[in-house]
C-alpha positions in Angstrom: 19.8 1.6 -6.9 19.8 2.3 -10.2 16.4 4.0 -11.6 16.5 3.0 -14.7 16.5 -0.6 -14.1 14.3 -1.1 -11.0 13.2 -4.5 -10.2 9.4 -4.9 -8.8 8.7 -8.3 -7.3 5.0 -8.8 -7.4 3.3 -11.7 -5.2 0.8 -13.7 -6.8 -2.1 -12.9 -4.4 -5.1 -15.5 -4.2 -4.3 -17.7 -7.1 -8.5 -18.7 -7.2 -9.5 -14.8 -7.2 -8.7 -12.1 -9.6 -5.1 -11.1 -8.9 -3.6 -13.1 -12.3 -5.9 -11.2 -14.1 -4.9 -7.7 -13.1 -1.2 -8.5 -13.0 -1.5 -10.3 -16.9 -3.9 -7.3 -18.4 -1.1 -4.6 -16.5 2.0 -6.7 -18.1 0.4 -6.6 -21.7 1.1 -2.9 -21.6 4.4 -2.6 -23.1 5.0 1.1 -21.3 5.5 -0.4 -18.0 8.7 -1.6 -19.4 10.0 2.0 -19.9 9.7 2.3 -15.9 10.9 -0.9 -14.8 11.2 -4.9 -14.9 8.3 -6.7 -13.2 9.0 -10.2 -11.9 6.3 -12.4 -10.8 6.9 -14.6 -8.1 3.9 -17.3 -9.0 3.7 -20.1 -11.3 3.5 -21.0 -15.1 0.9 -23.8 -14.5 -1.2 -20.9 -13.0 -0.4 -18.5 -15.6 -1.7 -20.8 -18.3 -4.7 -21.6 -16.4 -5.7 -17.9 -16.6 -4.6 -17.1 -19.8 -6.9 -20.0 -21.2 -10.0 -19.1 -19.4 -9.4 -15.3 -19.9 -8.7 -16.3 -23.6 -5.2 -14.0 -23.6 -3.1 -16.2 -25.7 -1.2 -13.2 -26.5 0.1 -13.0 -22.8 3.5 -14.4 -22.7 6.0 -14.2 -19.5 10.7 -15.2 -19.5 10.6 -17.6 -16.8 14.0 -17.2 -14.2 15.2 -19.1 -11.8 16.1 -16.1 -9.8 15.1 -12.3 -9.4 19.4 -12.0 -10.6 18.7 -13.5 -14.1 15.6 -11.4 -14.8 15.8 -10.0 -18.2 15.2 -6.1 -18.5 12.4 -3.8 -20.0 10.6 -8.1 -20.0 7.7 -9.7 -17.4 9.8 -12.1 -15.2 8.6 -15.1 -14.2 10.1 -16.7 -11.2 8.4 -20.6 -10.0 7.8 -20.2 -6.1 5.3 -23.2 -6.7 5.6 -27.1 -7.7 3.3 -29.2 -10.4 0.7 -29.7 -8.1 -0.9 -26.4 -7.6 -4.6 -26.2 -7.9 -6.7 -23.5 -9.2 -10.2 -23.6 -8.5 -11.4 -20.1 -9.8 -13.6 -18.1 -7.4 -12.9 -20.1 -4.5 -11.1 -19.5 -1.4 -9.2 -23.1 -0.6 -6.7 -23.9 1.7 -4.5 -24.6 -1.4 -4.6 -20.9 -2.6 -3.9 -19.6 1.1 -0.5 -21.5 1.0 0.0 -20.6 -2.8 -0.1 -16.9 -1.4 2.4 -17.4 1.3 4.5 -19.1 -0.6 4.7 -16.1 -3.3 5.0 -13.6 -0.5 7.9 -15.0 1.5 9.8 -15.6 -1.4 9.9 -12.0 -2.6 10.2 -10.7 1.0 13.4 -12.7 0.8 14.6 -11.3 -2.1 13.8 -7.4 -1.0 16.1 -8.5 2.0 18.6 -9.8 0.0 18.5 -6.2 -2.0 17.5 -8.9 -5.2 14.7 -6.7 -6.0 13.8 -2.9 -5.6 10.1 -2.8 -4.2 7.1 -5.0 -3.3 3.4 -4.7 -5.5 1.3 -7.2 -3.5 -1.5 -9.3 -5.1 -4.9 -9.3 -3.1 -4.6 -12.0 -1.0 -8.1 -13.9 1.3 -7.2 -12.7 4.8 -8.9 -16.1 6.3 -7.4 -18.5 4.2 -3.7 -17.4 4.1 -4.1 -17.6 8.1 -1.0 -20.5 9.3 1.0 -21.1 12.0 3.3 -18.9 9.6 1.0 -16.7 8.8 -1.2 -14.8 12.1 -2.2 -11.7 11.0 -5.0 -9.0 9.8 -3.3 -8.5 6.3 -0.2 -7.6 4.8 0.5 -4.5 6.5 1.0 -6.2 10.1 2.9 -9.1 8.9 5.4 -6.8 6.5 5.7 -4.5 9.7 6.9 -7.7 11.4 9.5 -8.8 8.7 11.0 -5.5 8.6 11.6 -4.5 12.1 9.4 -1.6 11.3 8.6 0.3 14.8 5.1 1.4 13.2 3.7 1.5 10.1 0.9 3.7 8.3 -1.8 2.7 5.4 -2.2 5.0 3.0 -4.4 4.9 0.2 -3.1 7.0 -2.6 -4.8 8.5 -5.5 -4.4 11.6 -7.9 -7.5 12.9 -6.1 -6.9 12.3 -2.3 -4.9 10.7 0.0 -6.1 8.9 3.1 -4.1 7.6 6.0 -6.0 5.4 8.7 -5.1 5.7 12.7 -6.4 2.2 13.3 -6.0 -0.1 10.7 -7.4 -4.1 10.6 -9.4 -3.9 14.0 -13.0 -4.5 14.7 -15.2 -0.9 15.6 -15.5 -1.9 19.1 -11.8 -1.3 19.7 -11.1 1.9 18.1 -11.9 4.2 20.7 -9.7 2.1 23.0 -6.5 2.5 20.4 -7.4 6.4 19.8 -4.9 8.1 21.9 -2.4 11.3 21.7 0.4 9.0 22.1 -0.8 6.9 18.4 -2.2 10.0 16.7 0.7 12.1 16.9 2.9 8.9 15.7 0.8 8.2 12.8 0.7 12.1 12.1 5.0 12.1 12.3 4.6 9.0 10.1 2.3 10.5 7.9 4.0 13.9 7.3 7.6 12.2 6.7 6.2 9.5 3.9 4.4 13.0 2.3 8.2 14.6 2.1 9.9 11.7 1.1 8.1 9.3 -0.7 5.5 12.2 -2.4 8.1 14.8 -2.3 6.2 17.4 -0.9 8.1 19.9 0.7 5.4 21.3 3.3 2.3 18.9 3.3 -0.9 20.3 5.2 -2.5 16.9 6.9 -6.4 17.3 7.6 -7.3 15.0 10.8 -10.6 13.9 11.5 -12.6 13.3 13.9 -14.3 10.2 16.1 -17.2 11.0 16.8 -20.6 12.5 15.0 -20.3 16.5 14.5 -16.3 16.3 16.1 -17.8 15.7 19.9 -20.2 18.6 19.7 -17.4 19.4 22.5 -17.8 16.7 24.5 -21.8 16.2 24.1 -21.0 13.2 21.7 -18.1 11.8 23.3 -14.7 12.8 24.4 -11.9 11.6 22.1 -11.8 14.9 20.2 -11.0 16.5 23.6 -8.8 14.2 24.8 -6.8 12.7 22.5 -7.1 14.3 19.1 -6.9 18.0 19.0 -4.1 17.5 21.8 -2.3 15.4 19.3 -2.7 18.3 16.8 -1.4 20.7 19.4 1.8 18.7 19.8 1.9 17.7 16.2 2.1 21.7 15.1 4.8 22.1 17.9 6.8 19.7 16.0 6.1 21.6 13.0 3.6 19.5 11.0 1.1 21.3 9.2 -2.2 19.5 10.9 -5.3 20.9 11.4 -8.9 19.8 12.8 -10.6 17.3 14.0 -13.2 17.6 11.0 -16.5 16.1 10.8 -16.2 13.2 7.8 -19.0 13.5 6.8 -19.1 17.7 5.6 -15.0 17.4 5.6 -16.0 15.0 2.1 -18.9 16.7 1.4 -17.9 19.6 1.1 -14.6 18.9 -1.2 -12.6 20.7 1.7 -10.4 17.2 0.9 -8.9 19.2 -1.8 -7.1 21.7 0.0 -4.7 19.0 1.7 -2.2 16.8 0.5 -3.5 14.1 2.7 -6.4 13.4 5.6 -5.9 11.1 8.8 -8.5 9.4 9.6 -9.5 7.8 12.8 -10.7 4.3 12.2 -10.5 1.7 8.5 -13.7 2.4 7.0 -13.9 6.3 8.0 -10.9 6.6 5.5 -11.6 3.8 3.0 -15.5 4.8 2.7 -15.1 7.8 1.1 -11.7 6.7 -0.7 -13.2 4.1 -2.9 -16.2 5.9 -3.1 -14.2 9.1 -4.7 -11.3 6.8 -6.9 -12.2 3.1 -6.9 -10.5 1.7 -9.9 -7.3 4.1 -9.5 -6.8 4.1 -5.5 -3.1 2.2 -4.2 -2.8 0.7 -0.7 0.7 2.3 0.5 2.4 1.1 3.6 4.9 4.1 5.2 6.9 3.8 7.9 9.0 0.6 6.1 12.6 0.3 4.9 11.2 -0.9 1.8 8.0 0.8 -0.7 5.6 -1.7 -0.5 2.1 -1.0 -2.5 -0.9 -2.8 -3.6 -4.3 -2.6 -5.6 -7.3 -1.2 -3.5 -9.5 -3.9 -4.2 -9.4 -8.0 -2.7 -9.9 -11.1 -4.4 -13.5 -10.5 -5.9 -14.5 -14.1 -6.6 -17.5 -13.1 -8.0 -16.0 -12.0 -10.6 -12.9 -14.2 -11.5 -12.4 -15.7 -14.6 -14.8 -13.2 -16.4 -12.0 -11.1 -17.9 -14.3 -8.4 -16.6 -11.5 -7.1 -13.6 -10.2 -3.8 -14.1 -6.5 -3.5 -14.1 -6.2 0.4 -13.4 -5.5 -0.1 -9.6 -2.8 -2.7 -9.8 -1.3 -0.5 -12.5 -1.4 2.7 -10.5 0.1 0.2 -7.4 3.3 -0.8 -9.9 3.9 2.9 -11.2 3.7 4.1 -7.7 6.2 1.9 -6.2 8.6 2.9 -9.3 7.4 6.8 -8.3 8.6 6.4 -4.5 11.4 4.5 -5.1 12.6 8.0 -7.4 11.4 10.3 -4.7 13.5 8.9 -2.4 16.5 8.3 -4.4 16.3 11.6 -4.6 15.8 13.0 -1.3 18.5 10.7 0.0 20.7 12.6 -2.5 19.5 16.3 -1.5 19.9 15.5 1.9 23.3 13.6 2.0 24.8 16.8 2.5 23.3 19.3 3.7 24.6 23.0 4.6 26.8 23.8 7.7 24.8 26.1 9.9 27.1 29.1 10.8 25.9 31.4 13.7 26.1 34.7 12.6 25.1 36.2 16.1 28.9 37.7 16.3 29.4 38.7 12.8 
């Protein structure tokens, strides 16, 4: 790979929802070209739909046939859609689910056929992308699936905090089922390798929190932290991960002891996320480790409400685009420190 030309596919998201807009306002912003070449895998029709109602007649876009003929340091459009597409804005159709799928098997293709570099995702309605193609929670299970991933992690990423979820798209009533030393010690290993490679951080210090109220109050308010999660930690420091806990969320966050880590595990979606978008809404990425490829996305969904309005901040998808060009550097450049390493000589008999 080449870092000075990286290719970023972006999927089109929910075409009804706000996804055009924060992918338009991001591509106005002719700095993104001195990081990489974004290519669009959507539709012109759609494009000019937006850019009438958000009144960007500045907004222009080089339509390709293929992720190949993209031009460089340009937005690249390539068509995954035909003349009939439908935009209904603020509305989650059938017709939008199958515009999203479309967009996100196309350049899932190409990141398999090494056409493009990374994947920023578009927000996407979870209920109305759902097809006999298409059976999961969200992007994370369904990009674990396509790339033979053996698990994955979400991380959401900021300047301020990181925040890495045990259990991901599952309702409440399951967690405690899924908390277990065997999954907390694979999300840790997960956790701590992405930190190194993609984040380049040479010794990362992972804060883990707990399940329940108060961490247990040793087994008063449930068991899990005795159990499962500080015998995860146990194993995870004899592996040689910097992990300590489990913390109470709610003084681990209000307290700022965040601060001292370079990321927190969490135990369950919203423990994480609560507290994450509470801290760095309009900047936080959705990272997924654990893949062959750097996938990210904005921290935000489709927010109907609010489509069409050019009132949809673009900071998140921007931070998702630079991030993927970030991790893509970092580990161009760990492969390179670590592609050969120093022979270990024993010295015992010297």
């Amino acid at each position: 790979m080449n870092i000075h030309r990286i290719k970023i596919g972006i999927s089109q998201g929910d075409i009804n929802g706000i996804s055009y807009e924060v992918i338009m306002k991001t591509l106005l912003d002719p700095r993104v070209y001195e990081t990489c070449t974004p290519i669009l895998y959507g539709s012109p029709k759609v494009i000019a739909y937006h850019r009438k109602a958000l009144n960007m007649a500045n907004f222009n876009i080089n339509a390709v046939r293929t992720a190949e003929e993209a031009t460089y340091h340009k937005a690249n459009l390539v068509n995954v859609l035909d003349d009939n597409v439908r935009v209904e804005l603020g509305k989650s159709t059938q017709h939008a689910g199958e515009a999203a799928l479309l967009s996100l098997q196309a350049v899932v293709k190409d990141l398999k056929d090494d056409k493009i570099d990374a994947l920023v995702t578009g927000p996407i309605n979870k209920q109305n992308i759902q097809s006999a193609q298409f059976k999961f929670p969200g992007h994370t299970e369904y990009l674990k699936e396509e790339f033979k991933a053996n698990e994955v992690l979400m991380i959401m990423v900021s300047d301020v905090v990181k925040i890495a979820v045990v259990t991901g798209h599952v309702p409440l009533s399951e967690v405690p089922s899924l908390i277990t030393i065997e999954t907390i010690i694979s999300k840790l290993r997960i956790l701590n390798k992405s930190l190194q490679v993609d984040f380049a951080i040479r010794r990362p210090r992972i804060a883990v929190l707990s399940l329940n109220p108060h961490a247990g109050d040793e087994g008063l308010i449930g068991r899990e932290e005795i159990d499962a999660i500080i015998p995860a930690i146990e194993k995870a420091k004899a592996e040689g991960i910097i992990a300590t806990g489990p913390y109470s969320a709610d003084g681990f966050f209000g307290s700022d002891s965040y601060q001292k880590f370079d990321a927190v595990l969490a135990m369950y979606h919203d423990q994480g996320l609560t507290p994450f978008k509470a801290l760095v809404f309009d900047q936080g990425v959705n990272y997924t480790a654990g893949l062959s490829i750097v996938r990210t996305s904005p921290a935000h969904g489709t927010a109907y409400e609010i489509t069409g309005q050019d009132v949809a901040s673009e900071s998140s998808f921007r931070a998702a685009l630079y991030l993927a060009c970030d991790i893509l550097k970092n580990r161009n450049e760990y492969k390179q420190l670590t592609s050969n390493p120093l022979r270990n000589i024993d010295t015992s008999n010297m």
